[in-house]
C-alpha positions in Angstrom: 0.0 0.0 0.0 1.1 3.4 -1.2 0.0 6.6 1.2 1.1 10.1 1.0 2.7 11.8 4.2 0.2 14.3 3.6 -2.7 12.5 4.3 -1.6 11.2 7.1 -0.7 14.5 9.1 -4.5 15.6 7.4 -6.2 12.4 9.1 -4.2 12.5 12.2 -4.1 15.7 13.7 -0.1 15.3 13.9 1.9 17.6 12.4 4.7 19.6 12.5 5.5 22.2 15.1 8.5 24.7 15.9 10.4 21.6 16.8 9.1 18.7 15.3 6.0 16.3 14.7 3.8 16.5 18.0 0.2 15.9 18.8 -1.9 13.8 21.3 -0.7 10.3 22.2 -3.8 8.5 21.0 -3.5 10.4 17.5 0.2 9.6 17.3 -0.4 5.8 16.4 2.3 3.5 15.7 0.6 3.7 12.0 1.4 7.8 12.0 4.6 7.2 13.8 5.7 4.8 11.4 5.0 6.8 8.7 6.5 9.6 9.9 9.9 7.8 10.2 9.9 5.7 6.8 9.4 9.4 5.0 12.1 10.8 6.6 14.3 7.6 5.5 13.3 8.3 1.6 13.9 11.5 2.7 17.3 10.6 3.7 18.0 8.5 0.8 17.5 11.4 -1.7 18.9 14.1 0.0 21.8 13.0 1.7 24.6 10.9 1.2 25.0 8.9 4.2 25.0 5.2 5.1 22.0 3.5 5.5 21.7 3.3 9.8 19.7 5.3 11.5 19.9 6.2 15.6 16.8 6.4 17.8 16.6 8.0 21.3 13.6 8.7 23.8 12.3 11.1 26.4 10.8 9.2 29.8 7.0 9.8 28.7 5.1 6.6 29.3 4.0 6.6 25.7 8.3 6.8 23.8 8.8 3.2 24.2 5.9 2.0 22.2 6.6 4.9 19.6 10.0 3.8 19.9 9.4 0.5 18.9 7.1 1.7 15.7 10.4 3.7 14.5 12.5 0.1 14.7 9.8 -1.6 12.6 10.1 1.5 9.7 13.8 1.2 10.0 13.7 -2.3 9.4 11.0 -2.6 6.5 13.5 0.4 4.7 16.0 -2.3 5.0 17.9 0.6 7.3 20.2 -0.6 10.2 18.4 1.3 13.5 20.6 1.8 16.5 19.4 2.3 19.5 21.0 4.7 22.0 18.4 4.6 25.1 16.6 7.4 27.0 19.3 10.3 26.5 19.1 13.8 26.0 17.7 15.0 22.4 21.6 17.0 22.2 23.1 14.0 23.4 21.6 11.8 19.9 21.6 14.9 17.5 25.4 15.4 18.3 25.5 11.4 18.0 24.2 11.7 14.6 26.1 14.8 13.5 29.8 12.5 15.0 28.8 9.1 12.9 27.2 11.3 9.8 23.9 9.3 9.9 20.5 10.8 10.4 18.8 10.3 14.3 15.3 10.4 15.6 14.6 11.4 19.2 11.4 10.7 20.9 10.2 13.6 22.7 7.4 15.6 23.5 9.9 18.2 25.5 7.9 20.2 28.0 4.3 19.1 26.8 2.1 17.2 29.4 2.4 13.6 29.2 -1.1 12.9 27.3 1.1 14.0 24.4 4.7 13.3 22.5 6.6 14.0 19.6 9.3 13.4 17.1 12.3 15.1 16.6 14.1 14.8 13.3 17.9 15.3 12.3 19.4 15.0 9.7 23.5 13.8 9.5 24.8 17.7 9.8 22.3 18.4 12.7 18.3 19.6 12.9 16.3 19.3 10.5 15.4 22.8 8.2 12.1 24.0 6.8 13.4 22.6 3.5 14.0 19.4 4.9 10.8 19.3 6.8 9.0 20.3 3.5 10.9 17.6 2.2 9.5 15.0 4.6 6.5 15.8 4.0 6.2 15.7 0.1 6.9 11.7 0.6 4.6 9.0 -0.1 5.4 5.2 1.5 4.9 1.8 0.8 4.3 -0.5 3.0 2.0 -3.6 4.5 -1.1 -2.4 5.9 -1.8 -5.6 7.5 0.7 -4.9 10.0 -1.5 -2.7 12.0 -4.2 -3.4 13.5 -8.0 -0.9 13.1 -6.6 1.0 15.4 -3.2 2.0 13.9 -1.0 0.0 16.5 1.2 -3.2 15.2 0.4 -6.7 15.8 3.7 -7.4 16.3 5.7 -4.7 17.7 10.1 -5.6 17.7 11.7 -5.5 20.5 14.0 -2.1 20.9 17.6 -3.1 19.8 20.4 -3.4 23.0 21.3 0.4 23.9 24.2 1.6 22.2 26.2 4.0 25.2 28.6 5.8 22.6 26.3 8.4 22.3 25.4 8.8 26.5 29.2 8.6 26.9 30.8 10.8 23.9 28.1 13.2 25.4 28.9 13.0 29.0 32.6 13.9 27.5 32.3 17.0 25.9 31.9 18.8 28.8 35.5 18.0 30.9 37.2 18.1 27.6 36.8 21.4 27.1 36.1 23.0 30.4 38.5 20.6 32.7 38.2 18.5 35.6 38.2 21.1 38.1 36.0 24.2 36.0 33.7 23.6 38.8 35.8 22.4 41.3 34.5 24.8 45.3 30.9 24.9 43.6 28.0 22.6 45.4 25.5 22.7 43.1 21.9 21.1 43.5 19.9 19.2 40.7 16.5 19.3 40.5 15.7 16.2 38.2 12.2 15.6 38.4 11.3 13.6 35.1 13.9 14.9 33.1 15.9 12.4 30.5 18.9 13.5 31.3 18.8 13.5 35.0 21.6 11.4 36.1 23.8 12.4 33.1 23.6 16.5 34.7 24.8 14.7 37.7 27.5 13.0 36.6 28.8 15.6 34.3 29.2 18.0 37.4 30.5 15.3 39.0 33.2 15.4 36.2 33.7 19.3 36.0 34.4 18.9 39.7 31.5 20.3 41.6 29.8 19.2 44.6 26.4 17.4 43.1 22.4 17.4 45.8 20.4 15.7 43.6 16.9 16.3 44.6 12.8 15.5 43.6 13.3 12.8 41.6 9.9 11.6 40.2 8.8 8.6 38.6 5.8 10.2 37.6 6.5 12.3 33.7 6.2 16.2 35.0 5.7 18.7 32.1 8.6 21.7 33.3 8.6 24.1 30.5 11.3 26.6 31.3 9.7 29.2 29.1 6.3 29.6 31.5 7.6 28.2 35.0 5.6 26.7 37.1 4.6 28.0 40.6 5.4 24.5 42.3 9.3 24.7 40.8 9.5 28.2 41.5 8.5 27.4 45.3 9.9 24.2 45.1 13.6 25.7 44.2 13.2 28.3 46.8 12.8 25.5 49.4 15.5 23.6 48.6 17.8 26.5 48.7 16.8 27.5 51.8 17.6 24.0 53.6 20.5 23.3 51.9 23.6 25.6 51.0 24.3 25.7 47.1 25.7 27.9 44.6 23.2 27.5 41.8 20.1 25.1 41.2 20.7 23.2 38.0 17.4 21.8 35.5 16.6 21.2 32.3 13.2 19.9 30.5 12.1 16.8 29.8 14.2 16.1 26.8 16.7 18.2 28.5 17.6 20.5 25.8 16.4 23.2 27.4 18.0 24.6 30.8 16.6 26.0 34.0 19.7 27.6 35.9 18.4 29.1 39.5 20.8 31.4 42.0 21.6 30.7 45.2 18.2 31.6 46.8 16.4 29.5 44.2 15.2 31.9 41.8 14.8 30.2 38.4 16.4 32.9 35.4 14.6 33.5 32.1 16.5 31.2 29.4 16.7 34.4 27.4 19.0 35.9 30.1 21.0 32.8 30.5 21.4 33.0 27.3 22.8 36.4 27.0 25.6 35.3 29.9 26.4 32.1 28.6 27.4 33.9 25.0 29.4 36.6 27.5 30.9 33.6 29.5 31.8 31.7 26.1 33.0 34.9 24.0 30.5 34.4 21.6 30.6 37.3 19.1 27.6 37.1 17.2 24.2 36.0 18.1 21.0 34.9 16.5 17.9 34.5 18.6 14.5 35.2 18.4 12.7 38.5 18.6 11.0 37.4 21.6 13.9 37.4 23.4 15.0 40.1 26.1 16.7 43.3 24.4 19.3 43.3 27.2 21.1 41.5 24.4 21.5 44.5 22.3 21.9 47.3 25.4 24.8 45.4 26.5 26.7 46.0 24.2 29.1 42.7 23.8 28.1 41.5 20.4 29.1 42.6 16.9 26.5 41.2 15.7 22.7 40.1 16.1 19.7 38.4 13.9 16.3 38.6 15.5 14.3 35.6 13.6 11.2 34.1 14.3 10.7 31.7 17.1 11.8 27.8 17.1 15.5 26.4 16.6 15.1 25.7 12.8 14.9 29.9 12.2 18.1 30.3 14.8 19.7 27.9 12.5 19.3 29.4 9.7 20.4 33.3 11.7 23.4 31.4 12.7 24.0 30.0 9.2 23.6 34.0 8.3 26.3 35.0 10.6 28.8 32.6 9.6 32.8 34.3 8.3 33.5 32.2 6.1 36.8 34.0 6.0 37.4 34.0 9.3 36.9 31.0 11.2 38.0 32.7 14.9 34.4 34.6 14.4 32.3 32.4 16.9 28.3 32.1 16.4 25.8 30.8 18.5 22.3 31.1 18.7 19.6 30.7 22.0 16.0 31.1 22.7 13.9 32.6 25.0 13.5 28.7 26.3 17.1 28.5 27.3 18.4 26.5 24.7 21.5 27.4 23.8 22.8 26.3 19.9 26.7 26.5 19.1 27.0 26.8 15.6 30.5 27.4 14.9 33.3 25.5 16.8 35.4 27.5 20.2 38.3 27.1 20.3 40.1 28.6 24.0 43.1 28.3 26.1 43.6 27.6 29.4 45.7 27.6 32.3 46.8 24.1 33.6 50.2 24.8 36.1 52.5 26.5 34.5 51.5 26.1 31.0 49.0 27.2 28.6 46.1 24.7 26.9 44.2 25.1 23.6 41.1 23.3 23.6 38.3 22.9 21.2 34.5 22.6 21.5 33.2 21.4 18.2 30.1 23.0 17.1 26.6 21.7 18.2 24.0 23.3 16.1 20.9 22.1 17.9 19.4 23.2 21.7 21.8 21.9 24.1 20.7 22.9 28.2 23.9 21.9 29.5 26.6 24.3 28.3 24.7 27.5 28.7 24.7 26.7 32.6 28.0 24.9 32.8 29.8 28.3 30.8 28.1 30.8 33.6 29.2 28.6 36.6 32.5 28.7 35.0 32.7 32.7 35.4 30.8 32.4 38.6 33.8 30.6 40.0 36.9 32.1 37.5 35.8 36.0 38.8 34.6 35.0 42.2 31.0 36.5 41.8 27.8 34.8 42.2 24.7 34.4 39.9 23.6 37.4 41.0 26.5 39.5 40.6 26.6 38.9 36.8 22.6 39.8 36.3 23.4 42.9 38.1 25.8 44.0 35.3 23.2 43.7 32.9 20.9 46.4 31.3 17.7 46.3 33.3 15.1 44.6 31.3 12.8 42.3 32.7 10.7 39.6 30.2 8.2 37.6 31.8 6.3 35.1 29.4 2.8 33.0 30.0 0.1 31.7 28.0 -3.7 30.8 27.9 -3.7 26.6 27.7 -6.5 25.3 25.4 -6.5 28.1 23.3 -7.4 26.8 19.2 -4.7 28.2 17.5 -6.9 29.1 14.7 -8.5 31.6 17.0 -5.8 33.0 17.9 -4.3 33.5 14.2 -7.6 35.1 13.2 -7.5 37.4 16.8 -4.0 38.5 15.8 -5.1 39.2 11.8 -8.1 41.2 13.5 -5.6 43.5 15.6 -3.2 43.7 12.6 -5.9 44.9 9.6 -7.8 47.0 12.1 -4.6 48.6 13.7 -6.1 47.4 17.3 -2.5 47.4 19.2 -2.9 50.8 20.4 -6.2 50.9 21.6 -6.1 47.2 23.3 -3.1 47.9 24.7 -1.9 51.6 24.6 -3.4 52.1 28.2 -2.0 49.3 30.0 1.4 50.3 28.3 1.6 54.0 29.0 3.9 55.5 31.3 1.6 58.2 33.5 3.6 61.1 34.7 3.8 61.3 38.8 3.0 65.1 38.7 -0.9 63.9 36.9 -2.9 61.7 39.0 -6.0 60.7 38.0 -5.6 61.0 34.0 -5.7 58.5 31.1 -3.2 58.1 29.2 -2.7 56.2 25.9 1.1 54.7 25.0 1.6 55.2 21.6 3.6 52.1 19.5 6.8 53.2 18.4 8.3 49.9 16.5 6.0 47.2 14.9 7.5 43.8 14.6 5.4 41.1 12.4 8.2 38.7 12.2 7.0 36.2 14.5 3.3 37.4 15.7 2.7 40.7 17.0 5.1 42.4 18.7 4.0 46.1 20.1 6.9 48.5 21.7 5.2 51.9 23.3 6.7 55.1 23.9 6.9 53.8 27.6 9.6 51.1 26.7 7.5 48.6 26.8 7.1 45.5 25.0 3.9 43.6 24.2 4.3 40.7 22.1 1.4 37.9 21.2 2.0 35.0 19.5 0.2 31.5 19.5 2.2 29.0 20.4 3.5 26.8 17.3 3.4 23.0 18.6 0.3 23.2 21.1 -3.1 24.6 21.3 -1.8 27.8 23.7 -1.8 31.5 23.0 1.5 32.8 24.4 2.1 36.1 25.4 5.3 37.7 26.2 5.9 41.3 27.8 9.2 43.2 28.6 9.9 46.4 30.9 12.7 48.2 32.7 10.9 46.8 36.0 10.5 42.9 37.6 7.2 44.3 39.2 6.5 46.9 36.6 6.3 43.3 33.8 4.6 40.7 36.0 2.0 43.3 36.6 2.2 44.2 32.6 1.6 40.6 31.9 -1.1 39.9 34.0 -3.4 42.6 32.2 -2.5 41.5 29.4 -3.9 38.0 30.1 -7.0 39.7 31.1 -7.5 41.1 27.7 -6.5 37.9 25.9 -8.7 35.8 28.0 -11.7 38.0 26.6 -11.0 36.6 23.2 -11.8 33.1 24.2 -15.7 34.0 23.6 
């Protein structure tokens, strides 16, 4: 039987997001799932020359191992050789991928509650594109019908293949290889590992740089902790911790663990857009793509010679980095992060250190895809080299403070036509304008309207006022939510902002 990729995502519900295929559990059936995967090994086949193996990962959902197991039959029927490299972080099997030049697939429906999943698609040089996914998606399959059931799941599901611990261990490596055995050596550091993939690898990798390790709130029970809308039990939970137990940073990451959660000594979680900003300081990153969601601190600072604001999800930082790229001067280093944390390395670093008496040159080969791990290892690095604290280095930054949320269950069609409504109709102003406007102290009791002073469409709508403030609405692209993301010179000043905001958006639900 002969069926279009097309139909399938039409019939399913499951398509692609910001970051890959996602939707419900009981729409992703081992039918979809294993369609998914034989299109992206035609795919494969056409586009790139590499050998025919694939490597497969997964996240700790309850539902990877049976989707797992639908990806080793499509490897299989393809006549493809499917290695299988356990529960790891998606970094760990991207860079696996990018090291043995063969394409991987990681199970994983990152920060999304557990009633849903995902797949994540690389190809042999690292993520996927919007060419390649276009590509994916242009494929029809053959293959027996029969083995699936009415209900889309096999008869006879394979077993998953004996892990393969190259990848776990190459990626456990990177880390003391370039940063030393002691980068962290003085530091305690806590872990709060919740249902995180890469749990025990953050702890061991520490462990390796040096630092004192307090694991803590392990659960075998799949928590959704998205580090771009933080939830109040980590927030208190973090706090807590801290306050029992001396550390010099709280260290987390999503459930794929691509995406960091770095928290100071007194537990209070930073915005992955802010990490992100130190980690490129801490690194010596000179150019930068990121989203234009992401705090403008980036620009006020001052430290880059160059930026590219793109539109949200890694495969449009990709292609900024790609942008940024010397390609006559390889000492020009590029990375990329988003407002999630997720920090991509698209160019390789290349630094030297002090070991006794001698200076070393050591190299961090480039990593084009989220990665939660260095962004928070590189800050704890300058925590300890300049003898500061977390705090220290936010204080040196421009004061802007971005706070982000969203409205769950929010069709995303409604929210696309919302935003068309306020763009044709010009609606920013008078939605917003009074929430946004910066009264004068010396008029109490007026109104006063902020008027917009920069209109950016790249990536929903994104309103700054004569105030300084930033409004920006988007709905989200791999879940039925409508985000909303706000920025101001003041912590209070933006929750406050944000919460309005909310108010308004909430409205639109009707």
């Amino acid at each position: 039987m002969s069926v279009a990729m097309q139909d399938v995502m039409k019939q399913s519900g499951v398509a692609f997001g910001t970051s890959g295929a996602r939707g419900l559990v009981s729409a992703m059936t081992d039918r979809v799932c294993y369609v998914y995967a034989r299109s992206f090994i035609k795919y494969c086949e056409v586009s790139y020359k590499c050998e025919r193996t694939i490597a497969i990962a997964g996240d700790l959902r309850p539902s990877t191992e049976r989707i797992l197991k639908s990806l080793v039959q499509a490897g299989n029927d393809a006549n493809w050789k499917v290695i299988y490299c356990g529960r790891i972080p998606s970094p760990a099997i991207a860079m696996y991928g990018i090291d043995k030049h063969v394409p991987t697939i990681m199970v994983t429906g990152s920060h999304i509650p557990a009633d849903r999943n995902g797949i994540k698609f690389n190809h042999p040089n690292g993520e996927i594109t919007k060419a390649d996914e276009q590509g994916i998606v242009s494929q029809s399959v053959d293959f027996d019908e029969s083995l699936f059931d009415d209900k889309g799941m096999l008869k006879a599901a394979p077993e998953l293949p004996a892990v393969e611990a190259e990848a776990e261990e190459n990626y456990c490596k990177r880390y003391p290889d370039f940063f030393g055995s002691d980068a962290l050596h003085g530091l305690t550091i806590g872990v709060y590992q919740h249902s995180a993939v890469g749990r025990d690898i953050v702890v061991k990798v520490l462990e390796s740089l040096g630092a004192t390790v307090k694991p803590f709130a392990r659960s075998e029970t799949f928590i959704p902790v998205d580090t771009e809308a933080i939830r109040k039990e980590d927030e208190e939970l973090a706090r807590e911790f801290t306050h029992k137990d001396y550390v010099d940073a709280v260290f987390s990451t999503d459930g794929d663990s691509d995406r960091p959660l770095l928290a100071d000594d007194v537990g209070m979680w930073l915005r992955g857009d802010v990490l992100g900003i130190l980690a490129a300081k801490a690194l010596g990153i000179k150019r930068i793509a990121t989203p234009v969601s992401c705090n403008t601190s980036l620009e006020k600072s001052g430290c880059f010679e160059k930026i590219c604001r793109t539109r949200i999800g890694s495969p449009y930082v990709i292609a900024g980095m790609e942008s940024l790229v010397d390609a006559n001067d390889k000492s020009v280093s590029v990375a990329g992060y988003e407002a999630n944390g997720g920090f991509l390395l698209e160019t390789d670093l290349t630094r030297e250190f002090v070991n006794g008496d001698k200076k070393v040159s050591r190299t961090l080969k480039a990593l084009p895809t989220r990665d939660a791990l260095l962004p928070m290892i590189a800050v704890m690095v300058m925590v300890r080299e300049e003898r500061m604290c977390v705090v220290d280095l936010l204080r040196k930054l421009p004061k802007r403070f971005t706070v982000s949320d969203r409205l769950k269950e929010f069709p995303t069609e409604k929210s696309k036509a919302k935003l068309a409504e306020i763009r044709e109709k010009n609606l920013g102003e008078k939605l917003f304008g009074a929430l946004a406007a910066k009264p004068s102290k010396f008029a109490e009791g007026k109104t006063f309207q902020g008027k917009i002073v920069s209109l950016n469409e790249v990536d929903g709508y994104r309103m700054e006022f004569d105030s300084g403030d930033i409004i920006h609405l988007r709905p989200s692209g791999n879940a039925p939510e409508f985000r909303c993301y706000v920025e101001t010179e003041g912590k209070d000043r933006s929750a406050e902002l944000l919460a309005e905001c909310l108010k308004i958006m909430e409205g639109w639900r009707a």
